[in-house]
C-alpha positions as CSV (number, residue, x, y, z in Angstrom):
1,X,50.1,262.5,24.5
2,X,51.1,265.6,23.1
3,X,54.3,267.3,23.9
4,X,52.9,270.7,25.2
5,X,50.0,268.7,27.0
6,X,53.2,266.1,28.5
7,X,55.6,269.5,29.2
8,X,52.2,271.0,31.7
9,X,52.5,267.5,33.5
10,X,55.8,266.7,34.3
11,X,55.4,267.8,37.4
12,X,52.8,265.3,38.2
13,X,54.5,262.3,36.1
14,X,57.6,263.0,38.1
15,X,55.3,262.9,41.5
16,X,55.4,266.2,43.0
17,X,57.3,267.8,45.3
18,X,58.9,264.8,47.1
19,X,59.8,263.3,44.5
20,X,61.3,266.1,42.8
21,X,63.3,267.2,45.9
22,X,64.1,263.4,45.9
23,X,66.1,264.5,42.4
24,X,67.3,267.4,42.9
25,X,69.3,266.1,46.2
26,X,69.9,263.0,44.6
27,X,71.7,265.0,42.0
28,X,74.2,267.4,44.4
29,X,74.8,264.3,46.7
30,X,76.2,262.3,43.2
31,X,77.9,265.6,42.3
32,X,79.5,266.0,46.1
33,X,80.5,261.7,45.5
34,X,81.7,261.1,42.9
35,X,84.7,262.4,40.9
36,X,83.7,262.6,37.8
37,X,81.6,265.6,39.0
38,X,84.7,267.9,40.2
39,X,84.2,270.3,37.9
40,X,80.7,270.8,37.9
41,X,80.7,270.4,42.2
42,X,83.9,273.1,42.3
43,X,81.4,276.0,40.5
44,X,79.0,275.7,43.4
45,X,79.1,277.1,46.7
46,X,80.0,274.5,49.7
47,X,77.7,273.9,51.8
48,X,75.4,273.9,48.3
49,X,71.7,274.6,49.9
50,X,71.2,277.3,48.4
51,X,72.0,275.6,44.9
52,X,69.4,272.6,46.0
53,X,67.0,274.8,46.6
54,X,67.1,277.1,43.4
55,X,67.3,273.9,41.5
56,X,64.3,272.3,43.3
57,X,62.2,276.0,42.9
58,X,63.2,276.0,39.4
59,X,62.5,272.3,37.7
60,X,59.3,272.7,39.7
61,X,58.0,275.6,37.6
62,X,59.5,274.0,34.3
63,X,57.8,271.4,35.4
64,X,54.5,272.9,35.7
65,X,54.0,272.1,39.2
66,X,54.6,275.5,41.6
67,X,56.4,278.7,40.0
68,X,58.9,278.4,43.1
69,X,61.6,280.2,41.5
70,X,59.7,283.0,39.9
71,X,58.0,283.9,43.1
72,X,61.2,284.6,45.0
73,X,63.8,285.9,41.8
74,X,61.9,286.6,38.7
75,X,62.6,285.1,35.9
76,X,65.2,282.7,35.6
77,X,67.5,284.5,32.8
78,X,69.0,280.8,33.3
79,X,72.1,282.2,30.7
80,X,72.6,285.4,31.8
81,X,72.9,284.1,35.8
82,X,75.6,281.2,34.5
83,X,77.6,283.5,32.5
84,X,80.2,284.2,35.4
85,X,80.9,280.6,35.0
86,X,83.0,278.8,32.8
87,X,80.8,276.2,30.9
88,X,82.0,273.9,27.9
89,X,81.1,270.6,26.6
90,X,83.1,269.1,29.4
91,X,80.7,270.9,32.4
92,X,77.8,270.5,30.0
93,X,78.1,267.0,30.0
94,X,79.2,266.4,33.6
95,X,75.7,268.0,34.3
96,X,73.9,266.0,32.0
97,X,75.8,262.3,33.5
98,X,74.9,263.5,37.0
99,X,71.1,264.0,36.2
100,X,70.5,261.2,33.9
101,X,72.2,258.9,37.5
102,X,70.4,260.7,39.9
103,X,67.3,259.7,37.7
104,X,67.9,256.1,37.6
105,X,68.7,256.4,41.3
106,X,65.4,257.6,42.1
107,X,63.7,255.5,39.9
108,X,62.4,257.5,37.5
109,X,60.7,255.8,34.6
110,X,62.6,255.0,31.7
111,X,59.8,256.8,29.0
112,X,60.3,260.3,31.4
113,X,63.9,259.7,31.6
114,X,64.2,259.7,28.2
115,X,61.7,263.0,27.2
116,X,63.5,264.9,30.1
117,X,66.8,264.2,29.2
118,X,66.0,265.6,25.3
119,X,64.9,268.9,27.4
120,X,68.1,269.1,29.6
121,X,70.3,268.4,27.2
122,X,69.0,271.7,24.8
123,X,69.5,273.6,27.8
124,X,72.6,272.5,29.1
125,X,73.9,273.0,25.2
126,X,72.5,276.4,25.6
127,X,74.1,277.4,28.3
128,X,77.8,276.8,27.1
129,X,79.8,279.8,27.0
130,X,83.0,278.8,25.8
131,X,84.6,276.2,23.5
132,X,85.2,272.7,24.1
């Protein structure tokens, strides 16, 4: 499959809404666990709804399922709405650990796993904004 054709079916592949949702709060419950997430779970807001839900709204669109996000904010200017916080390899890669857990939690399969985890981690090098 090509990679523009597998990018418009993530979505699908992933199994829709549940099981995206299923992800996403997977994710902020491991991040809200376990300590090896502080630093990552201290930049959001407590309770962290809202951050579900943008999340959710967001990978759903990148996806290619429903453009969630967009409807309600626009585009995501993902960079320019992370600027205010501190970001280095260290939160970079406590965002990466959490996902790629919250994957095998859900039971993603190991092929998706994989391809998304090339995505999320040019993003999350991306949007580093300081050194180390």
């Amino acid at each position: 499959m090509e990679h523009e054709e597998q990018k418009s079916n993530l979505y699908e592949l992933i199994g829709g809404a549940e099981k995206l949702r299923e992800l996403v709060d997977r994710f902020y419950d491991l991040m809200q666990l376990e300590p090896e997430f502080a630093g990552i779970n201290a930049m959001h807001p407590q309770p962290n709804d809202s951050s579900r839900d943008k999340l959710f709204w967001f990978l759903s669109g990148w996806m290619g399922g429903p453009n969630l996000y967009i409807e309600q904010f626009g585009h995501p200017r993902l960079r320019a709405r992370h600027l205010p916080y501190p970001i280095g390899v260290s939160e970079r890669d406590q965002w990466l650990r959490c996902m790629a857990w919250a994957m095998q939690d859900v039971g993603i399969s190991q092929e998706l796993q994989e391809h998304l985890m090339q995505s999320f981690l040019q993003t999350a090098d991306w949007m580093r904004n300081r050194a180390g």
